[in-house]
PDB file of N, CA, C and O in Angstrom:
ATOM      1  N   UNK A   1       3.257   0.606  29.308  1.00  0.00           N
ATOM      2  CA  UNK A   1       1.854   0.865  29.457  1.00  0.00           C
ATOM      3  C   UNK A   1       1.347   1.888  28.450  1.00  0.00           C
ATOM      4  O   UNK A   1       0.238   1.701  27.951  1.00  0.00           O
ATOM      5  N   UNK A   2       2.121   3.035  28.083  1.00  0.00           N
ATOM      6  CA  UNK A   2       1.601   3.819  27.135  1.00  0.00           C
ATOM      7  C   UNK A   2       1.396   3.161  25.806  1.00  0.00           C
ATOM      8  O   UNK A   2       0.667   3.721  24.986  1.00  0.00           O
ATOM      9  N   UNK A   3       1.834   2.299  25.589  1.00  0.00           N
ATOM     10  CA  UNK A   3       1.614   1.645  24.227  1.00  0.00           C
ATOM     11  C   UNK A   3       0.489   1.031  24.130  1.00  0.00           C
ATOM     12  O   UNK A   3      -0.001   1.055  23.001  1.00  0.00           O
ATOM     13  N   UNK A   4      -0.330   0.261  25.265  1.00  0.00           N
ATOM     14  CA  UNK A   4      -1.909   0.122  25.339  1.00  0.00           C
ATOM     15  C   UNK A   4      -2.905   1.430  24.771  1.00  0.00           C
ATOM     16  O   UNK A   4      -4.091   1.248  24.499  1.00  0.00           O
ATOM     17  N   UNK A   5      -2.437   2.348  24.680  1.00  0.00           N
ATOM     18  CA  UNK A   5      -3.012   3.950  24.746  1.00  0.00           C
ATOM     19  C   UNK A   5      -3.078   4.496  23.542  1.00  0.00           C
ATOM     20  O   UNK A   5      -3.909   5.395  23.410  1.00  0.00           O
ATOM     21  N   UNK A   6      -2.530   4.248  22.764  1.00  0.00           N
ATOM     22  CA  UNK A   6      -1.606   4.407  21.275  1.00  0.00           C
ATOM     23  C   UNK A   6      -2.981   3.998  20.076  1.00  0.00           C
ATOM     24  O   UNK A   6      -3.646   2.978  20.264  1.00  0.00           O
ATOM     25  N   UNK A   7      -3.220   4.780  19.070  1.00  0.00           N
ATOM     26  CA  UNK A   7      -4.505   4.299  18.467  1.00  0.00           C
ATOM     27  C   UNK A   7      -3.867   3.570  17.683  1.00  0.00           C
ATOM     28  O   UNK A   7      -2.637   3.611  17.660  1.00  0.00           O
ATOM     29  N   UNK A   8      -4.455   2.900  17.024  1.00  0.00           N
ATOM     30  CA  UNK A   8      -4.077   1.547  16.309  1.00  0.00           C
ATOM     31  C   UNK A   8      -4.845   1.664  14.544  1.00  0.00           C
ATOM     32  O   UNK A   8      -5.982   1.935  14.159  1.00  0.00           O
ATOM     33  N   UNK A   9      -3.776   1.367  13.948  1.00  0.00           N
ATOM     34  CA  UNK A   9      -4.559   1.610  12.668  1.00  0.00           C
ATOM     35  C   UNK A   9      -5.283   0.563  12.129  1.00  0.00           C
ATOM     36  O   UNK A   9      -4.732  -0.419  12.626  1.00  0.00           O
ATOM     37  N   UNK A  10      -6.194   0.155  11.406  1.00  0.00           N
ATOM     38  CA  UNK A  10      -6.888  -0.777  10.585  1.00  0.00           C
ATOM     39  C   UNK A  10      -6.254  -1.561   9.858  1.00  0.00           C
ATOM     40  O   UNK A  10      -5.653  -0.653   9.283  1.00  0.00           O
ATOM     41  N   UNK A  11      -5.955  -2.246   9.495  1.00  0.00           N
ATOM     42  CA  UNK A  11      -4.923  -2.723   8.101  1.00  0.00           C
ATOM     43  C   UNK A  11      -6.133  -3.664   7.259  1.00  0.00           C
ATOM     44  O   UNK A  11      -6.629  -4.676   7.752  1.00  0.00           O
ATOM     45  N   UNK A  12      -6.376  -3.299   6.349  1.00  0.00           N
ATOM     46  CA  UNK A  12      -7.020  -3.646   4.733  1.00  0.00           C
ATOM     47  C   UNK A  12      -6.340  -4.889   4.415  1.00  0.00           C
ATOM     48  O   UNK A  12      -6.930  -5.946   4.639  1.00  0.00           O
ATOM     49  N   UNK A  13      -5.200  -4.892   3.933  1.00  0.00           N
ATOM     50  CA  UNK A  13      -4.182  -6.005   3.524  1.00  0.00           C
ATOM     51  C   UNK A  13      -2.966  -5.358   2.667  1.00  0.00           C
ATOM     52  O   UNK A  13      -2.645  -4.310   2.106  1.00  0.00           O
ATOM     53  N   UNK A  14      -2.600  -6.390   2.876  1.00  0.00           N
ATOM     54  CA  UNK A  14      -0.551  -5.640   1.791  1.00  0.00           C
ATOM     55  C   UNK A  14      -0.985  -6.453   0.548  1.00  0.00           C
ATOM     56  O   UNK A  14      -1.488  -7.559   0.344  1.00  0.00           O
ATOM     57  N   UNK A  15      -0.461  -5.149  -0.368  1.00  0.00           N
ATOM     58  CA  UNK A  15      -0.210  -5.804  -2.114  1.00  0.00           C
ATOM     59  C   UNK A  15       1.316  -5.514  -2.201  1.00  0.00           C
ATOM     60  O   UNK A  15       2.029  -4.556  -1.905  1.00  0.00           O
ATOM     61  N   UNK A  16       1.551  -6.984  -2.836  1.00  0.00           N
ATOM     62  CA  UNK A  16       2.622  -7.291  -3.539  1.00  0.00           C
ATOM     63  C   UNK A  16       3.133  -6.692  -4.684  1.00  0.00           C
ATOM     64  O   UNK A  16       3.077  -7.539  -5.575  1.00  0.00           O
ATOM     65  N   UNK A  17       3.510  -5.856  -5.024  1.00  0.00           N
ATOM     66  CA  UNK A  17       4.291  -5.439  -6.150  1.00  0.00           C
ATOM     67  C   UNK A  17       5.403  -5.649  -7.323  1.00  0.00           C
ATOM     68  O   UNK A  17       6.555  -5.221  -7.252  1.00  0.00           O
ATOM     69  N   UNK A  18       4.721  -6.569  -8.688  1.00  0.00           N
ATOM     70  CA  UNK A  18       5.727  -7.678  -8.856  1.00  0.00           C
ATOM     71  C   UNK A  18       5.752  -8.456  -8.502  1.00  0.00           C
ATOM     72  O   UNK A  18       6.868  -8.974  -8.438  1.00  0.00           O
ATOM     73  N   UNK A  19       4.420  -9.327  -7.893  1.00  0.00           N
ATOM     74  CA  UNK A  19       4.568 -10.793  -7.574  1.00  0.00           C
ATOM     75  C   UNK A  19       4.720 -11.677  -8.709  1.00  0.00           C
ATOM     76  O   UNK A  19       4.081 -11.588  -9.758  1.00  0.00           O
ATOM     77  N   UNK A  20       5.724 -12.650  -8.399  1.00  0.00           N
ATOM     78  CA  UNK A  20       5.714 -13.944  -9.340  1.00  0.00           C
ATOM     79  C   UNK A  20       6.722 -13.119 -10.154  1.00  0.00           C
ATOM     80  O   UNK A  20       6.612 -13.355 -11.357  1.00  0.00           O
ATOM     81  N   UNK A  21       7.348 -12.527  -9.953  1.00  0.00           N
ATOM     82  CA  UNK A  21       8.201 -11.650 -11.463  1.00  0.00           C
ATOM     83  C   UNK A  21       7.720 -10.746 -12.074  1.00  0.00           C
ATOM     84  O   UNK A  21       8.430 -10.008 -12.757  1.00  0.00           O
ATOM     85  N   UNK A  22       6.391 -10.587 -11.974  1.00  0.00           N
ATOM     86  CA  UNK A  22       5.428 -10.017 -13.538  1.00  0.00           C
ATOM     87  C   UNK A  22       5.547  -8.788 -12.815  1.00  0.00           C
ATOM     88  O   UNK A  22       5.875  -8.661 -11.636  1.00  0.00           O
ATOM     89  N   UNK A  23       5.172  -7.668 -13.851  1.00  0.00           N
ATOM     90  CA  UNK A  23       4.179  -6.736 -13.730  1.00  0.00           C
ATOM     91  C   UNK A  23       2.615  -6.676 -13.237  1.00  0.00           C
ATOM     92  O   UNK A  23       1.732  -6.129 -13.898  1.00  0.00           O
ATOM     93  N   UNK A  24       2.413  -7.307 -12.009  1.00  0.00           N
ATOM     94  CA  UNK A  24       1.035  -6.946 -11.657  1.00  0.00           C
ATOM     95  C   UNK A  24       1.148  -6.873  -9.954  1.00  0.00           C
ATOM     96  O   UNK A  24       2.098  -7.234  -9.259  1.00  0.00           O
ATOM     97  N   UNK A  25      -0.305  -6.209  -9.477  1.00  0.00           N
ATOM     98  CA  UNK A  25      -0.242  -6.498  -7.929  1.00  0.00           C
ATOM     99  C   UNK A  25      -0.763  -7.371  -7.657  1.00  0.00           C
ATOM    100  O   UNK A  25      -1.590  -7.794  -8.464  1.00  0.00           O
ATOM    101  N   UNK A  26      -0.526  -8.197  -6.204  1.00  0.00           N
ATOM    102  CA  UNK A  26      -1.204  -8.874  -6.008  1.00  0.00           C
ATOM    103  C   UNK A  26      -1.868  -8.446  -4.428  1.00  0.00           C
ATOM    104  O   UNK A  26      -1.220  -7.732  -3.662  1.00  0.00           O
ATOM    105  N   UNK A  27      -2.733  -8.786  -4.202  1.00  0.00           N
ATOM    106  CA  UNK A  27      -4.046  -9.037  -5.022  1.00  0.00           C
ATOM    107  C   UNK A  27      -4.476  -7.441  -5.829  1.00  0.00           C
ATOM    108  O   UNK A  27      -4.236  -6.271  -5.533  1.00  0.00           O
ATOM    109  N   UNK A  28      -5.325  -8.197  -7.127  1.00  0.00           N
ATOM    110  CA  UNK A  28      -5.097  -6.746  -7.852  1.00  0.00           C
ATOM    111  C   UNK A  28      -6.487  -6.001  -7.995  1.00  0.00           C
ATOM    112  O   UNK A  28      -6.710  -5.178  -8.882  1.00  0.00           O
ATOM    113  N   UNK A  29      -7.722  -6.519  -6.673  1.00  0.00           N
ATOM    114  CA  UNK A  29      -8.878  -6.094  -6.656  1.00  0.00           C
ATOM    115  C   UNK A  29      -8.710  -6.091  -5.241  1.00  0.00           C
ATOM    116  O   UNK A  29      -8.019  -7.011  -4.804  1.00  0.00           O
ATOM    117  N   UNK A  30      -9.296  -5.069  -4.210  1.00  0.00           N
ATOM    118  CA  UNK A  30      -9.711  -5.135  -2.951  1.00  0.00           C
ATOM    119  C   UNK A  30     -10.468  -4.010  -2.568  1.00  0.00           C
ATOM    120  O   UNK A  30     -10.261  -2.995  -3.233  1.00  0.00           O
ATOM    121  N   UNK A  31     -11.470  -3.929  -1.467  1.00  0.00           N
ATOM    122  CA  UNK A  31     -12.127  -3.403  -1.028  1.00  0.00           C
ATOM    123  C   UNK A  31     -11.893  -3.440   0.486  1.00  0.00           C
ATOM    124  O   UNK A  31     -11.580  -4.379   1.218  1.00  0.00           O
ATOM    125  N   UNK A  32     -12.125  -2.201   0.734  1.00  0.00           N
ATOM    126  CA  UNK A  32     -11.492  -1.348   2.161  1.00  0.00           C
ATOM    127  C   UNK A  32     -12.755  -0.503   2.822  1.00  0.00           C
ATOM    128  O   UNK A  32     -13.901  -0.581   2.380  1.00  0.00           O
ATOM    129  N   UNK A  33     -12.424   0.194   3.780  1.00  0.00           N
ATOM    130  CA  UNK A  33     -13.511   0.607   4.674  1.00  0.00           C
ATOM    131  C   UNK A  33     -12.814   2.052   4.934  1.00  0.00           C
ATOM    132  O   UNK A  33     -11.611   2.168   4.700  1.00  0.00           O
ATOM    133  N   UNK A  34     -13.434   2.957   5.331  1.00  0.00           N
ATOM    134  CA  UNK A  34     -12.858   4.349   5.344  1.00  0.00           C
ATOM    135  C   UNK A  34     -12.004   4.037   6.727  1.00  0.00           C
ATOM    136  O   UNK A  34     -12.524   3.526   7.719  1.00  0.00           O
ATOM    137  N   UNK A  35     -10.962   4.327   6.661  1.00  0.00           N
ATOM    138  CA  UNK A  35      -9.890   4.502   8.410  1.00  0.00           C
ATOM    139  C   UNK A  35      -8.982   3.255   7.580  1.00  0.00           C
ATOM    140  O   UNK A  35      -7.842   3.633   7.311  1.00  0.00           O
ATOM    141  N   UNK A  36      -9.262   2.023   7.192  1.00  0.00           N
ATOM    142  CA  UNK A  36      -8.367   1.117   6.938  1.00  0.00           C
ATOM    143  C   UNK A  36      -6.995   1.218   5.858  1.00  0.00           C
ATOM    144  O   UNK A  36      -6.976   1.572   4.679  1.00  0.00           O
ATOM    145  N   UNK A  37      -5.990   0.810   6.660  1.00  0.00           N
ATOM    146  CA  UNK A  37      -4.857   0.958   5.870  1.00  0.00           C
ATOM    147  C   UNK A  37      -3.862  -0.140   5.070  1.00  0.00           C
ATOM    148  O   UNK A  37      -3.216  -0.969   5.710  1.00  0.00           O
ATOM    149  N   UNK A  38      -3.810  -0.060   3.646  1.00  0.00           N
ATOM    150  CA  UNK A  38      -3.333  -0.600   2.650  1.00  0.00           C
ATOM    151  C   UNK A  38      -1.457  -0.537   2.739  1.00  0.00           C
ATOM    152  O   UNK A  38      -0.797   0.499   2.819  1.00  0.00           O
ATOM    153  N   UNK A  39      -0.992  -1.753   2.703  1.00  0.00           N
ATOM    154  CA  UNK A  39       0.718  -1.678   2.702  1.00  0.00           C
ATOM    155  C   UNK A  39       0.847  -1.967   1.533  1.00  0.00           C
ATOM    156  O   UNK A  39       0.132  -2.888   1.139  1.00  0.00           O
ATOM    157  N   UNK A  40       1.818  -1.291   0.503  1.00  0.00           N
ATOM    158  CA  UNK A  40       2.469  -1.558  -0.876  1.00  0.00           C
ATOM    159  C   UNK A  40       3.891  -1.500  -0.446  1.00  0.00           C
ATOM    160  O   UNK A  40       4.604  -0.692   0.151  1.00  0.00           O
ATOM    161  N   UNK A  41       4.070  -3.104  -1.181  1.00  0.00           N
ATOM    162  CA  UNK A  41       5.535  -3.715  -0.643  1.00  0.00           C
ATOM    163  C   UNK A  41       6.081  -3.671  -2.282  1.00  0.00           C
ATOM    164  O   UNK A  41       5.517  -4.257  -3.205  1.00  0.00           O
ATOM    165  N   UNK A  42       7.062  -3.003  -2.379  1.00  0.00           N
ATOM    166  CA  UNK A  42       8.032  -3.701  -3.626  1.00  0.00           C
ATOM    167  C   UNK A  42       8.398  -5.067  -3.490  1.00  0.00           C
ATOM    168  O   UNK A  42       8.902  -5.409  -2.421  1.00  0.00           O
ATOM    169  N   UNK A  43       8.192  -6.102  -4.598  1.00  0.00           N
ATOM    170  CA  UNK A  43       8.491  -7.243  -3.988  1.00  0.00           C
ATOM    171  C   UNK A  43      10.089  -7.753  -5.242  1.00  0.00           C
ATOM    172  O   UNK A  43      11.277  -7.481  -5.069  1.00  0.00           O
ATOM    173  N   UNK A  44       9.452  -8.515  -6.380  1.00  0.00           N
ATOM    174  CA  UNK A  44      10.425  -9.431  -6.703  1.00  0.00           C
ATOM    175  C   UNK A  44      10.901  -7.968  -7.976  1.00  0.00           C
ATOM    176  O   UNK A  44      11.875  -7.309  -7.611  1.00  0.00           O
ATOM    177  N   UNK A  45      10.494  -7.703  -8.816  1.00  0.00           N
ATOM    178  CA  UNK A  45      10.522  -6.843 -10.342  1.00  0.00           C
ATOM    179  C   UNK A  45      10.175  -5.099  -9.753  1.00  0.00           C
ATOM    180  O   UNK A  45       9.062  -4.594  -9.900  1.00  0.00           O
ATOM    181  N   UNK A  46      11.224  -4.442  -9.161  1.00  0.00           N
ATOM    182  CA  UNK A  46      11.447  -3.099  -9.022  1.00  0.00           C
ATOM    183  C   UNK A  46      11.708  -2.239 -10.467  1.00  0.00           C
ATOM    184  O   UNK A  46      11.674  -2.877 -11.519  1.00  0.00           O
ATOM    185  N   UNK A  47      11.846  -1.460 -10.480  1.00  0.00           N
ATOM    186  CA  UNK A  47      10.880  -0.345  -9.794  1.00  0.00           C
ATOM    187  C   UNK A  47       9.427  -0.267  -9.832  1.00  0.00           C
ATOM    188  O   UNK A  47       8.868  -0.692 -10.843  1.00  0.00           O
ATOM    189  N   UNK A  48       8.757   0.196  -8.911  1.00  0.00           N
ATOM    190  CA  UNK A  48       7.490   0.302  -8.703  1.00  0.00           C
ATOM    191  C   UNK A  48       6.888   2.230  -8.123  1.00  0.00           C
ATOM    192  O   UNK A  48       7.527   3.221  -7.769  1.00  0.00           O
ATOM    193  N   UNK A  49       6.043   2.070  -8.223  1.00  0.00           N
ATOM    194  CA  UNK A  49       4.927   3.441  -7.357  1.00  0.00           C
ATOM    195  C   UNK A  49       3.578   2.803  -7.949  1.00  0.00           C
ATOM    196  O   UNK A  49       3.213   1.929  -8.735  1.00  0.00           O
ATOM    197  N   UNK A  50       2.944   4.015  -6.878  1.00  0.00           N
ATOM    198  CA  UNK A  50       1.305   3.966  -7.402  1.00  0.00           C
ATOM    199  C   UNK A  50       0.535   4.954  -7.287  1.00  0.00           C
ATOM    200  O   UNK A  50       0.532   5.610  -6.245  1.00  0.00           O
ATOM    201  N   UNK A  51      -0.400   5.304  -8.501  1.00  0.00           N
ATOM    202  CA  UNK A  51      -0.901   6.594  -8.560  1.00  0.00           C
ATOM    203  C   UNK A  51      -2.037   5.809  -8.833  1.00  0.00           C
ATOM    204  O   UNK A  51      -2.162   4.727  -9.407  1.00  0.00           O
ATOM    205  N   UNK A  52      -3.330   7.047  -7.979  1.00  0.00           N
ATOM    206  CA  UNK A  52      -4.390   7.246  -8.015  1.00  0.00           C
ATOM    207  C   UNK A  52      -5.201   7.805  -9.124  1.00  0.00           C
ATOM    208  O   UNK A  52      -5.409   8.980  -8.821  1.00  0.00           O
ATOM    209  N   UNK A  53      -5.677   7.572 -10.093  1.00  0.00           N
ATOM    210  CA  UNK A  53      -6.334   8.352 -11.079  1.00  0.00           C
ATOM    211  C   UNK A  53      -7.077   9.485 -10.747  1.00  0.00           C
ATOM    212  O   UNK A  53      -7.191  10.328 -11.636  1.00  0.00           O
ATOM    213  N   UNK A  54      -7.830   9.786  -9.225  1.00  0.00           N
ATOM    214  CA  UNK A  54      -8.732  10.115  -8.996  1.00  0.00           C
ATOM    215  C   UNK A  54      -8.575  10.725  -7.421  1.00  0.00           C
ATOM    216  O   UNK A  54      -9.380  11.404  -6.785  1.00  0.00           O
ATOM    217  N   UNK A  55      -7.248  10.231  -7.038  1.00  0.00           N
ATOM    218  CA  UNK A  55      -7.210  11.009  -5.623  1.00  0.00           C
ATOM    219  C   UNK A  55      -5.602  10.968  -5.712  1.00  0.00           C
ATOM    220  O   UNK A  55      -5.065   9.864  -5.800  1.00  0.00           O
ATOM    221  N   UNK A  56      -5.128  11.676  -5.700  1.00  0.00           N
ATOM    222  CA  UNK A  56      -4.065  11.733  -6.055  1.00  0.00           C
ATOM    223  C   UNK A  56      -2.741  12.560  -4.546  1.00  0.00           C
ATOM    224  O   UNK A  56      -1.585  12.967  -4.434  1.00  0.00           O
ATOM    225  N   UNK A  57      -4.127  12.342  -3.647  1.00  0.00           N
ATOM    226  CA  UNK A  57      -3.288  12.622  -2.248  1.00  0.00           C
ATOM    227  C   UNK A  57      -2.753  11.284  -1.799  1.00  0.00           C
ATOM    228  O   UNK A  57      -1.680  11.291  -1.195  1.00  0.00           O
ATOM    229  N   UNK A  58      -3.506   9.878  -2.070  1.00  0.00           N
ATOM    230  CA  UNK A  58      -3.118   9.113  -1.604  1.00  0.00           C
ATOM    231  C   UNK A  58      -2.050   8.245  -2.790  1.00  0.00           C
ATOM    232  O   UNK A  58      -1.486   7.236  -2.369  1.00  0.00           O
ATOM    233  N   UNK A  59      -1.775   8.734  -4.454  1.00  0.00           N
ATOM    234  CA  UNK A  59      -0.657   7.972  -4.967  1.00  0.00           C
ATOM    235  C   UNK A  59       0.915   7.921  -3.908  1.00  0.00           C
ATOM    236  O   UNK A  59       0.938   8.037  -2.683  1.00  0.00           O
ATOM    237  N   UNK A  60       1.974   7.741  -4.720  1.00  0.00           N
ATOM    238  CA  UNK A  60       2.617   7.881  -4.295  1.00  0.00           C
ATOM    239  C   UNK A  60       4.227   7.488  -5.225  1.00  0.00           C
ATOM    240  O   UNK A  60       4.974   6.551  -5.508  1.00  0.00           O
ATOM    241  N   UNK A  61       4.081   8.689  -5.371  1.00  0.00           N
ATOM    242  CA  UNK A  61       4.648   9.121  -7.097  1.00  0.00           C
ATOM    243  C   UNK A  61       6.847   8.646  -7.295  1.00  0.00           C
ATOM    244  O   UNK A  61       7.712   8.760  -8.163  1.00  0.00           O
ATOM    245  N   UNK A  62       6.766   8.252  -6.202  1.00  0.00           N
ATOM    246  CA  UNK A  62       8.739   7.864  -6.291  1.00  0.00           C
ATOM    247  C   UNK A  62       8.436   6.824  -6.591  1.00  0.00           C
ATOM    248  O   UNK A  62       7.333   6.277  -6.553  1.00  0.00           O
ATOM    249  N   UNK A  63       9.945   6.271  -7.097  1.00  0.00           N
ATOM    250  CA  UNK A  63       9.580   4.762  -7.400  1.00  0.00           C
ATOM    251  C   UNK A  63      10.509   4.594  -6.508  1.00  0.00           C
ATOM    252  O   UNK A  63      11.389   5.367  -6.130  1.00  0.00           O
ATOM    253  N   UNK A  64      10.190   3.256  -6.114  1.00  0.00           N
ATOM    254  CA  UNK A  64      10.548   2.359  -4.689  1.00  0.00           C
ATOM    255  C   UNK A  64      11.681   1.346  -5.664  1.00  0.00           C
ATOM    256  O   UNK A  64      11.198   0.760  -6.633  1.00  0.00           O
ATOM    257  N   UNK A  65      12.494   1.257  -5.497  1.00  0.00           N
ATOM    258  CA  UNK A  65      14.025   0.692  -6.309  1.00  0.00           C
ATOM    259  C   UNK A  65      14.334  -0.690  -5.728  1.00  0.00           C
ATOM    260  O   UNK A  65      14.695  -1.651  -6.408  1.00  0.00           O
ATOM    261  N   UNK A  66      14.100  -0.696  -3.987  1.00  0.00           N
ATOM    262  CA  UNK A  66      14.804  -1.974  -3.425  1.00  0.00           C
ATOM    263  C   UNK A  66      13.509  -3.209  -3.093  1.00  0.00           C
ATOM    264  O   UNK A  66      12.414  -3.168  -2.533  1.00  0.00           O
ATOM    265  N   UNK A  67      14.061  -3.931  -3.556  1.00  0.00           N
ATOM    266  CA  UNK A  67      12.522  -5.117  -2.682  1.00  0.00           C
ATOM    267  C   UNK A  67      12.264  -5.087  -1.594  1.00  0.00           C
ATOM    268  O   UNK A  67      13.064  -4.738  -0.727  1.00  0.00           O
ATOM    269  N   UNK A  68      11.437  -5.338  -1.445  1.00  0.00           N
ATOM    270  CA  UNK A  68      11.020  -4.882   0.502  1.00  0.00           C
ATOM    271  C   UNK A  68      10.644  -3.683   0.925  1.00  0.00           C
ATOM    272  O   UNK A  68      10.207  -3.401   2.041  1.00  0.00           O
ATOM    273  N   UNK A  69      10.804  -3.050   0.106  1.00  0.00           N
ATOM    274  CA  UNK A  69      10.471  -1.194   0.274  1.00  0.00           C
ATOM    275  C   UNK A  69       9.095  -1.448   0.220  1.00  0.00           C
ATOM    276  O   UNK A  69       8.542  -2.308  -0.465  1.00  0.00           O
ATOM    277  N   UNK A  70       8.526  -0.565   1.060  1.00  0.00           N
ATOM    278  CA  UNK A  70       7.130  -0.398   1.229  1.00  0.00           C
ATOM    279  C   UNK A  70       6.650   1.020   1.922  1.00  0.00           C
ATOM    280  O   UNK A  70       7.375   1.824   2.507  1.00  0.00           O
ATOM    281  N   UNK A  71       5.206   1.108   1.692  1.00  0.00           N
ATOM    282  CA  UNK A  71       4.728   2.372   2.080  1.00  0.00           C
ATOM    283  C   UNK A  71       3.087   2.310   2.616  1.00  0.00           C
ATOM    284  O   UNK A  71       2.450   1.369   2.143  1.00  0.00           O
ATOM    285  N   UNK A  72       2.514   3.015   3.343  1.00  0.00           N
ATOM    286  CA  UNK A  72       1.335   2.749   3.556  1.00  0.00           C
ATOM    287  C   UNK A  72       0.524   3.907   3.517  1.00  0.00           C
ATOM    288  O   UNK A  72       0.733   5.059   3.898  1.00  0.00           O
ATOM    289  N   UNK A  73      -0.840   3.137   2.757  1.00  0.00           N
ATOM    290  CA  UNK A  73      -2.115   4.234   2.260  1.00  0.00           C
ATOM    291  C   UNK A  73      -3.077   3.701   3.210  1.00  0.00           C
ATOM    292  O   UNK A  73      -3.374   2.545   3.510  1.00  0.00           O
ATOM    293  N   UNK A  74      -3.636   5.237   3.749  1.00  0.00           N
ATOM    294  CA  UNK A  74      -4.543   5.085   4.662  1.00  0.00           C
ATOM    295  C   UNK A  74      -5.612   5.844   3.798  1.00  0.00           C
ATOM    296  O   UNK A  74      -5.431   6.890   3.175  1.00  0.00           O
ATOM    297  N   UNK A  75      -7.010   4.944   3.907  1.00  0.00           N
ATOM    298  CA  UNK A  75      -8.274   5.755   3.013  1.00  0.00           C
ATOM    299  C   UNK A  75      -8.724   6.448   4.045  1.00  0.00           C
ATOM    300  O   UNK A  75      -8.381   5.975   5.128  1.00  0.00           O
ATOM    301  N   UNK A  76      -9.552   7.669   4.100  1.00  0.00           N
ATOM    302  CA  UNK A  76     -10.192   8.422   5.112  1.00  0.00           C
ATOM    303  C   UNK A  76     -11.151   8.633   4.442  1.00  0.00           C
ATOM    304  O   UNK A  76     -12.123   8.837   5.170  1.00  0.00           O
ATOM    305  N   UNK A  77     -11.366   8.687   3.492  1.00  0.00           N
ATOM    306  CA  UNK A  77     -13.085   9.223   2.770  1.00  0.00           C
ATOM    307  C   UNK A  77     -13.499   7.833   1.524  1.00  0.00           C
ATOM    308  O   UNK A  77     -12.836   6.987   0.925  1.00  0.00           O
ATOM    309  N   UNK A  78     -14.784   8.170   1.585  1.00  0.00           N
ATOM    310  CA  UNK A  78     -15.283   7.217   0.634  1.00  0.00           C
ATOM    311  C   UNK A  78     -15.261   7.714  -0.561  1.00  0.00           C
ATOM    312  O   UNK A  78     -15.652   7.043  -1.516  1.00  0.00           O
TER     313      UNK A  78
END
């Protein structure tokens, strides 16, 4: 029952990291809402991270080595 109780986060959508082999994300444009949260999955072509030009609380500066590794960015401000 406590898990009914539990706040629940937003989810935006997951980018792929290295989809298809390449160097790119996928999807490599999206738009989010303040509270909603973004998953970055290492996928096929490791190593990966991601930095913010401009907010740099939410990069996330290690690189992720194994596929499947993932991490999640939550936006709070516009």
């Amino acid at each position: 029952m406590a898990v009914m109780f539990m706040p629940r986060m937003a989810y935006a959508a997951e980018i792929q990291m290295g989809s298809g082999g390449m160097l790119v994300f996928e999807p490599c444009e999206l738009t989010v809402d303040v509270g909603e949260t973004v998953t970055f999955i290492n996928n096929e072509l490791p190593p990966h991270n991601v930095m913010f030009a401009d907010y740099q609380e939410l990069s996330h500066g290690d690189l992720m080595f194994s596929a499947g590794e993932s991490f999640d960015v939550t936006f709070e401000k516009v």
